[in-house]
MARKOL-855490 format. One record per residue (C-alpha): residue number from 1; residue in three letters; x, y, z. Coordinates in steps of 0.5 Angstrom, whole numbers, plus 500, padded with zeros to 3 digits. Example, Ala and Ser with C-alpha at 12.3 -4.5 7.8 and 13.67 -1.06 7.14 Angstrom:
<sites>
SITE   num   residu     u     v     w
SITE     1      ALA   525   491   516
SITE     2      SER   527   498   514
</sites>
This chain:
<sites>
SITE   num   residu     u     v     w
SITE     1      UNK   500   500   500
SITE     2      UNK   506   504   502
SITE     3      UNK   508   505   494
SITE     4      UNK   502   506   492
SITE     5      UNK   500   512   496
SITE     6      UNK   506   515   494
SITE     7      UNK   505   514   487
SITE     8      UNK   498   517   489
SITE     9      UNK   501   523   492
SITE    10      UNK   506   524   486
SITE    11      UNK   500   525   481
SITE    12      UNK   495   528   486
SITE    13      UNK   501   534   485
SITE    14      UNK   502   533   478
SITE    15      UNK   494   533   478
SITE    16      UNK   493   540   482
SITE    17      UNK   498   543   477
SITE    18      UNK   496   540   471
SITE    19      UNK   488   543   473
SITE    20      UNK   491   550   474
SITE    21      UNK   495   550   468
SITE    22      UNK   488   548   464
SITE    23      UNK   484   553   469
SITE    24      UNK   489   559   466
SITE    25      UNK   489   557   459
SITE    26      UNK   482   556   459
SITE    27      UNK   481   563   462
SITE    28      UNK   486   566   457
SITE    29      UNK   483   563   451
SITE    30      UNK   476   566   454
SITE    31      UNK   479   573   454
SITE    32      UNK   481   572   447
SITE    33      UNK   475   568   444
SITE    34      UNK   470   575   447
SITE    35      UNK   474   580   445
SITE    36      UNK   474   577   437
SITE    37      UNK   467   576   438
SITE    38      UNK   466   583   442
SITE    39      UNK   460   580   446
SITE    40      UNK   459   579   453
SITE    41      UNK   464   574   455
SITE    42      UNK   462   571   461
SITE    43      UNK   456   567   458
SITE    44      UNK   462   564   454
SITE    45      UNK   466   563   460
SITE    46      UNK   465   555   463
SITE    47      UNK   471   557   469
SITE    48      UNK   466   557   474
SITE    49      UNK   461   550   472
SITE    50      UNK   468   547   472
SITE    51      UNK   469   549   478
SITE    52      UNK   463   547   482
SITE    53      UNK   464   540   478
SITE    54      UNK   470   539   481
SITE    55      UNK   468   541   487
SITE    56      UNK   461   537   487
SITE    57      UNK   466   531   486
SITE    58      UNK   470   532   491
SITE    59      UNK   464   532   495
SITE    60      UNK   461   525   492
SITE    61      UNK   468   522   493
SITE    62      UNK   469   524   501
SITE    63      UNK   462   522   503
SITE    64      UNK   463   516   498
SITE    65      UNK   469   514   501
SITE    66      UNK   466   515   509
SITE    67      UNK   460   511   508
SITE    68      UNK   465   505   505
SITE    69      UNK   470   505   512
SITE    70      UNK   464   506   516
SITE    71      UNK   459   499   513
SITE    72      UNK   467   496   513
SITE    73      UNK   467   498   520
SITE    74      UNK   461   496   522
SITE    75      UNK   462   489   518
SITE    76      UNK   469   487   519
SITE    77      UNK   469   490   528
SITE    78      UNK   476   494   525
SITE    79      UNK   477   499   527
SITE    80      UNK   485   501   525
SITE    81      UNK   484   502   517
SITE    82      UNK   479   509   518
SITE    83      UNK   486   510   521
SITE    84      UNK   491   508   516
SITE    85      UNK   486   511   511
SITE    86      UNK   487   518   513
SITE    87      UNK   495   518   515
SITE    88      UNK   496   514   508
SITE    89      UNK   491   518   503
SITE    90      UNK   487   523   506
SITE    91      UNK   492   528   510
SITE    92      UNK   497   527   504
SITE    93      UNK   498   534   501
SITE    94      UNK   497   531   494
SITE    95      UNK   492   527   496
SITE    96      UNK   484   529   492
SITE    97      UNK   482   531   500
SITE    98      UNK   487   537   500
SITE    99      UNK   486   540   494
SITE   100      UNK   484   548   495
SITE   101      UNK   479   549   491
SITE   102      UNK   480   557   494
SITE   103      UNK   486   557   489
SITE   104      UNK   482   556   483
SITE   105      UNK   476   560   486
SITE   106      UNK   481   566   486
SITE   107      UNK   483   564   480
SITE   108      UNK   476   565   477
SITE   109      UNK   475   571   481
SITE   110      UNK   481   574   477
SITE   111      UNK   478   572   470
SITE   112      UNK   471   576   472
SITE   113      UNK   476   582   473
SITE   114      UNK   479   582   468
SITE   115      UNK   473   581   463
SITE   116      UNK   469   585   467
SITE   117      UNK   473   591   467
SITE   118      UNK   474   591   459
SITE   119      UNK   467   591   457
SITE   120      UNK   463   592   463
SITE   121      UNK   466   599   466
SITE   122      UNK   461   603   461
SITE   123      UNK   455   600   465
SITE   124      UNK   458   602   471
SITE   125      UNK   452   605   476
SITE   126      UNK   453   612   479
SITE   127      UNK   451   615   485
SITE   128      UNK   444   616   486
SITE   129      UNK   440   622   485
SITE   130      UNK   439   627   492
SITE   131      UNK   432   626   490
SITE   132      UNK   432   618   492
SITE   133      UNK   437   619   497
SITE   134      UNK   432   617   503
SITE   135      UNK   430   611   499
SITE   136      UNK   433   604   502
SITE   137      UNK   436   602   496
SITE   138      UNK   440   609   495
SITE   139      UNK   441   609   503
SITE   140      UNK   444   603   501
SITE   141      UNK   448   604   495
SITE   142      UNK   451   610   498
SITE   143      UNK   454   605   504
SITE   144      UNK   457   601   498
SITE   145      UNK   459   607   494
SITE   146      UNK   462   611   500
SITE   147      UNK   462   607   506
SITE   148      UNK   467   602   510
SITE   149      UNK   466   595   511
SITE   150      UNK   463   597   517
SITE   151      UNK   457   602   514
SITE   152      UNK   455   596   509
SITE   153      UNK   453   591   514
SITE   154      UNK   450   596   518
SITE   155      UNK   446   599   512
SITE   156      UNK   444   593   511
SITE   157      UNK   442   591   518
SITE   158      UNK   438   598   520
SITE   159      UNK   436   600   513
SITE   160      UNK   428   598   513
SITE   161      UNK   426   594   508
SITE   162      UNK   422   599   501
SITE   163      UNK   416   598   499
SITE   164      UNK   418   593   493
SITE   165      UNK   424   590   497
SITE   166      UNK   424   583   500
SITE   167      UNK   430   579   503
SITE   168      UNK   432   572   504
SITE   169      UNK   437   568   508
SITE   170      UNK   440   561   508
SITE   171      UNK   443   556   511
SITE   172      UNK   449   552   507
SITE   173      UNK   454   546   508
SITE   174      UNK   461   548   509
SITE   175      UNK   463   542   504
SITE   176      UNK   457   547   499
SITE   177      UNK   461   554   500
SITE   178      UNK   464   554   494
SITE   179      UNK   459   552   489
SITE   180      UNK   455   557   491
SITE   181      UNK   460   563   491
SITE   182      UNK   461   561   484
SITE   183      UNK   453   561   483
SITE   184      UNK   453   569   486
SITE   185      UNK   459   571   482
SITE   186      UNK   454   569   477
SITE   187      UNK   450   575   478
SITE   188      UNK   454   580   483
SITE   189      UNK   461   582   484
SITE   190      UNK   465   582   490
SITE   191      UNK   464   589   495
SITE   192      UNK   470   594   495
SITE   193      UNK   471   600   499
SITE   194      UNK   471   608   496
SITE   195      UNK   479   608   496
SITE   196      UNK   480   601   492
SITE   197      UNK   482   601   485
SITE   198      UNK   480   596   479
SITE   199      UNK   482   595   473
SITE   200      UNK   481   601   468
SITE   201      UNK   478   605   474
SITE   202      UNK   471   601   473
SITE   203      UNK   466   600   478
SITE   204      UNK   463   594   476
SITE   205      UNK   470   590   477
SITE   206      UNK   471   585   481
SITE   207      UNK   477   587   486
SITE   208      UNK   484   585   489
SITE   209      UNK   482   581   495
SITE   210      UNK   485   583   501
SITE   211      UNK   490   578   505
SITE   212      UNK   492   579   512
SITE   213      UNK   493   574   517
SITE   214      UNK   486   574   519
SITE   215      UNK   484   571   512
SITE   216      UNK   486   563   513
SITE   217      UNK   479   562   510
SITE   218      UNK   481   556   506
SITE   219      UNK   476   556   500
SITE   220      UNK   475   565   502
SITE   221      UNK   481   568   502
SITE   222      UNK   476   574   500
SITE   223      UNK   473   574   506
SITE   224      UNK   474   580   512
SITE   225      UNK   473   577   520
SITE   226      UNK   468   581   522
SITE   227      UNK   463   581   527
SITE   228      UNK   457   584   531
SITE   229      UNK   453   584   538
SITE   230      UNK   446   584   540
SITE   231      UNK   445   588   545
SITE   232      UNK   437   588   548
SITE   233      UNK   434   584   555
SITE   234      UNK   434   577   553
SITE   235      UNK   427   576   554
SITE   236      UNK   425   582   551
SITE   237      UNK   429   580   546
SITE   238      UNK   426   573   545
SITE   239      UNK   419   576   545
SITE   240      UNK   420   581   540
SITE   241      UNK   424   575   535
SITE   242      UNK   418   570   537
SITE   243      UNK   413   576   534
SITE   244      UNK   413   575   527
SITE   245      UNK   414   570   521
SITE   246      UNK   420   568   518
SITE   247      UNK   416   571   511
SITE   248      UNK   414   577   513
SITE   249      UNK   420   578   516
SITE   250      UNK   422   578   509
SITE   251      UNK   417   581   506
SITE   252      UNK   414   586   510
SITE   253      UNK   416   594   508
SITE   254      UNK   418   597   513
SITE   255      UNK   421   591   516
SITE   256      UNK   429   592   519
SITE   257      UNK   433   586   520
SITE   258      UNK   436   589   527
SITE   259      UNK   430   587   531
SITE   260      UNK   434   588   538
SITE   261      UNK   434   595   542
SITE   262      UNK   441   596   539
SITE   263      UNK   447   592   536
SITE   264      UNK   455   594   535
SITE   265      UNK   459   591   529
SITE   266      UNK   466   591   527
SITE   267      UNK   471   589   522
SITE   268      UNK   478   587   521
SITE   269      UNK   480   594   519
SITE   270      UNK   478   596   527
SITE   271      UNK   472   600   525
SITE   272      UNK   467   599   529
SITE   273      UNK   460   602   530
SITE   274      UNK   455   602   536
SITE   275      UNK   448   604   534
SITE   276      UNK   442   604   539
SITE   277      UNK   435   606   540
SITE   278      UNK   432   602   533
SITE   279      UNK   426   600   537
SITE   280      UNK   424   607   536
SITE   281      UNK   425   605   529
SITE   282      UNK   427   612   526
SITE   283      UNK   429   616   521
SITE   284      UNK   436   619   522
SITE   285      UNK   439   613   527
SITE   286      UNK   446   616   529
SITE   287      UNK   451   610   529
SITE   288      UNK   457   611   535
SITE   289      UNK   464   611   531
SITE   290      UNK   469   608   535
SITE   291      UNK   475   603   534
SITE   292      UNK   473   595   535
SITE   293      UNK   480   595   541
SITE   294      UNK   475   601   546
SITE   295      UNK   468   597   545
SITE   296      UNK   469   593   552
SITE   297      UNK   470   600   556
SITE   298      UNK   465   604   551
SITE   299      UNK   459   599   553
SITE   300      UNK   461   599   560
SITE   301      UNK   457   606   563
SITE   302      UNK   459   605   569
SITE   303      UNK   467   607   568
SITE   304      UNK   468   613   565
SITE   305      UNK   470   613   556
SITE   306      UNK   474   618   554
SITE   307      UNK   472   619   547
SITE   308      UNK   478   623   545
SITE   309      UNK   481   617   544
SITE   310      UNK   477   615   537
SITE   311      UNK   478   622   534
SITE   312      UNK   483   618   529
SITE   313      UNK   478   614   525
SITE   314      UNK   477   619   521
SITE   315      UNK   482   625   519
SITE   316      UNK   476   629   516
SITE   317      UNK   474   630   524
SITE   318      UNK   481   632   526
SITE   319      UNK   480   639   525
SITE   320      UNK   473   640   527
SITE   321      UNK   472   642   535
SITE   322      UNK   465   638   536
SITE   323      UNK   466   632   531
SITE   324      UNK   460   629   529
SITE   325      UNK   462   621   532
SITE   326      UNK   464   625   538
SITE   327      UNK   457   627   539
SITE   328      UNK   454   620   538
SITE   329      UNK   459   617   542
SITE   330      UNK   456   621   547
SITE   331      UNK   448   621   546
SITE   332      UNK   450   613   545
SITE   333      UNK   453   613   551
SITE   334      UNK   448   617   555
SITE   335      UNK   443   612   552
SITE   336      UNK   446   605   554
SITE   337      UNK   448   609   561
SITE   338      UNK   439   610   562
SITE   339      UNK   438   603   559
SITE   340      UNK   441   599   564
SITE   341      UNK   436   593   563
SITE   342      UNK   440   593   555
SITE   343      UNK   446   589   555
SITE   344      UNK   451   584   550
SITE   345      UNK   447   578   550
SITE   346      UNK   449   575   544
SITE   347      UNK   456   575   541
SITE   348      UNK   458   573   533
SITE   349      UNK   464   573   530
SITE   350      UNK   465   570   522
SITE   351      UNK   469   571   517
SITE   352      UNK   465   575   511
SITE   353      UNK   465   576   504
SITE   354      UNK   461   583   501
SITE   355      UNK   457   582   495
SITE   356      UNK   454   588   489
SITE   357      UNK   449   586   484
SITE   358      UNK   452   587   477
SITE   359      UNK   445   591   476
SITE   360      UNK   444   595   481
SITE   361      UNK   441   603   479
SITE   362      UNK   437   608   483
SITE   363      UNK   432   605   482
SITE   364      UNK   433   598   485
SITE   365      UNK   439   594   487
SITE   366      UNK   440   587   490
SITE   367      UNK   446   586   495
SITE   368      UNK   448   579   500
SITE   369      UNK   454   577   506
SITE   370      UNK   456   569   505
SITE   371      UNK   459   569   513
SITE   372      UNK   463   562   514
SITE   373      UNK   467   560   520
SITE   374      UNK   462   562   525
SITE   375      UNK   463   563   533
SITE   376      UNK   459   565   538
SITE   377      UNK   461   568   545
SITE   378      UNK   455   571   549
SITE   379      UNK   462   575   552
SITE   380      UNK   465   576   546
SITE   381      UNK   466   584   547
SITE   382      UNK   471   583   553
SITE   383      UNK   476   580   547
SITE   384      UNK   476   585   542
SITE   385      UNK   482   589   545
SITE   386      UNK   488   586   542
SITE   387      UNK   491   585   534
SITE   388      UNK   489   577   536
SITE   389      UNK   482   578   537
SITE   390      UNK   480   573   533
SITE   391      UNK   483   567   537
SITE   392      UNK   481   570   543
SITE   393      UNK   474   570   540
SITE   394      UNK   473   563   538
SITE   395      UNK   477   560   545
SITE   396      UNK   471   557   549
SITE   397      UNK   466   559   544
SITE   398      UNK   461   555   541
SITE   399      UNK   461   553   533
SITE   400      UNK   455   554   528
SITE   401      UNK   456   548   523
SITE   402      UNK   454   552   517
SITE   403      UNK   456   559   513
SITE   404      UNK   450   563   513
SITE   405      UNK   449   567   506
SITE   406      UNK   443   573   507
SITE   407      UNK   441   577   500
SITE   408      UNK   438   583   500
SITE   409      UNK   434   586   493
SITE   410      UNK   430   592   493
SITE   411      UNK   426   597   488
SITE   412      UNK   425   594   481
SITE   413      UNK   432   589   481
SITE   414      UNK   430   582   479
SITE   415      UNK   429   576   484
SITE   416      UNK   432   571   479
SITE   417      UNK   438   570   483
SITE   418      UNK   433   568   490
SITE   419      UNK   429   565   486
SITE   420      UNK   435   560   484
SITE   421      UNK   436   560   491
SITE   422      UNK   430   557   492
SITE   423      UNK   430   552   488
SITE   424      UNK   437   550   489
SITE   425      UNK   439   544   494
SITE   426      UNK   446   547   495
SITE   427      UNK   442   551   501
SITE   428      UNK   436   551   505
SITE   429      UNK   432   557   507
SITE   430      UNK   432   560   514
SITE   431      UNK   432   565   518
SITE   432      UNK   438   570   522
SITE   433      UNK   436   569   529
SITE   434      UNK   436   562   529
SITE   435      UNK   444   563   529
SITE   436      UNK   442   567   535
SITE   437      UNK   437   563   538
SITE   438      UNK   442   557   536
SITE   439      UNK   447   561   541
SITE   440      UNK   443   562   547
SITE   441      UNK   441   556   547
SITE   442      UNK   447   551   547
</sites>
């Protein structure tokens, strides 16, 4: 068996490299193909379809070759060859169960890059009119357009659903991640800040991803840790979610995804924002801006918080004697300090990828977050001060089992993209709070 596993691990190796090489001129011959036929290429393109078969093999052979050891287990009362199995095959780095699927994801990506940025930067969306600027849909894309990481997540999470908007949320397998990353990329393109560049300074292009030491997702290395808290009573929270259905939460105008008294959010980047009094639901929410490694004393009121230490996140208010944050650190803070019944019931930390659609205008838009490698930790705000944050988070903390992917469509986009959803058995429809409810009652 020994000469075989090491055959085995020399054509797992030359397999790899020969598939990324098949990948690369797979993807130069689409360019050059498009750009003859000036057409759209990414209907020509079949990257994407060959990396969800691959991925939906590698699957089938994993659960293939379980189900073997285990009637083999059952039937022979031998317990050593599981053992030997995976020492001798599966945890060889040429072996079929290593392959990185995320090195031909990002691939793909670069390709979407490249195409996009040659015949999709005419289309690119502006920004919308002063006129629509109290729609949902231009609050959000306004985030998306001018905003941080931070301020996406809480446009989406404060912004009440329009009149024609809906939302939708699923559960997915983690071996099915990468199927359906392709399968958005199909219809969006990932999320980048203000100060990003692209190729050809399009809009629409797909940007470089971000790599640091926080991004160890092995299939999205796109990802961004990020995380937020609830922060309400707990049986006042409880009550509130018990309150309605899962479809009108989605479907009902008016609706907020945030349904505690307050939340806090924060990023990879250290940005991060507290944002309270949403039971009121009004118009003009005033988020508190501060830095993540300050959340632990900004929620705790009985110690005194000197906000002149945020005044750094952002060089606009330098110069400014009252700047805007440090008047909403103060209300925010004053609120929390009223509230006493309110505080962090539940925290949640994962490891997020940002999506636009390729369609968005100001008269409609659809957005979505995949989070993958989810954690929660009711004292998760007490582990945000050092640059390791995301260890001390995930230390003692209790593991969701799936990625969660939420979609958001407002105005006159098309719902296509959530009707494939639906159909799709790559995922399964739920709801947010049962990640919440699934922490508070493990």
């Amino acid at each position: 068996m020994g000469g075989g596993v090491g055959t085995q691990h020399q054509e797992g190796k030359q397999g790899k490299r020969r598939l990324e090489r098949a990948l690369l001129c797979h993807t130069r011959d689409t360019v050059a193909q498009a750009s003859i036929d000036g057409g759209d290429p990414l209907t020509q393109d079949r990257a994407g379809d060959e990396i969800r078969s691959l991925s939906r093999f590698q699957v089938t052979q994993q659960m293939g070759f379980r189900k073997i050891l285990k009637k083999y287990r059952r039937w022979t009362k031998d317990k050593t060859l599981g053992s030997r199995f995976s020492s001798e095959v599966t945890s060889l780095e040429g072996s079929f169960y290593q392959l990185d699927l995320g090195i031909l994801l990002d691939k793909y990506i670069d390709v979407l890059d490249v195409l996009r940025a040659i015949f999709d930067a005419s289309g690119a969306s502006s920004s919308p009119p002063a006129a629509r600027v109290s729609s949902p849909s231009s609050k959000i894309a306004q985030a998306v357009n001018d905003g941080s990481e931070v301020d996406f997540d809480l446009a989406l999470s404060i912004t009440p659903l329009g009149s024609r908007g809906s939302k939708a949320t699923y559960w997915i397998p983690p071996d099915q991640v990468v199927e359906v990353e392709v399968l958005l990329l199909r219809h969006m393109r990932l999320r980048h800040g203000p100060n990003v560049s692209t190729p050809n300074g399009s809009r629409t292009a797909t940007p470089k991803r971000s790599f640091s030491s926080l991004n160890v997702d092995k299939c999205l290395s796109n990802s961004d840790a990020t995380g937020f808290l609830v922060l309400d009573q707990p049986e006042l929270f409880a009550i509130k979610q018990n309150a309605s259905t899962i479809g009108s939460s989605e479907e009902t105008a008016g609706t907020m995804q945030a349904k505690a008294a307050g939340n806090a959010r924060w990023s990879s980047s250290g940005d991060a924002t507290v944002i309270v009094g949403l039971e009121a639901n009004k118009q003009s929410l005033r988020p508190a801006k501060l830095k993540r490694k300050h959340m632990a004393a900004f929620l705790d009121t009985d110690s005194p918080f000197d906000s002149q230490q945020d005044y750094g996140l952002h060089e606009e208010d330098d110069n400014k004697s009252n700047p805007p944050s440090n008047v909403n650190i103060t209300s925010t803070r004053q609120w929390l300090a009223e509230q006493k019944h309110v505080k962090p019931i539940a925290g949640v930390c994962s490891k997020r990828t940002r999506f636009v659609s390729l369609q968005n205008s100001s008269a409609g838009g659809m957005w979505a977050t995949l989070d993958s490698d989810i954690c929660m930790k009711d004292s998760l705000h007490l582990d945000l001060s050092g640059e390791e944050w995301l260890d001390e988070a995930r230390s003692n903390s209790k593991r969701f089992p799936h990625a969660v992917l939420e979609v958001r469509r407002e105005g006159n986009h098309s719902s296509t993209l959530i009707q494939t959803l639906d159909r799709s058995h790559l995922v399964r429809h739920r709801n947010l709070v049962f990640v919440i409810q699934h922490a508070n009652q493990k």
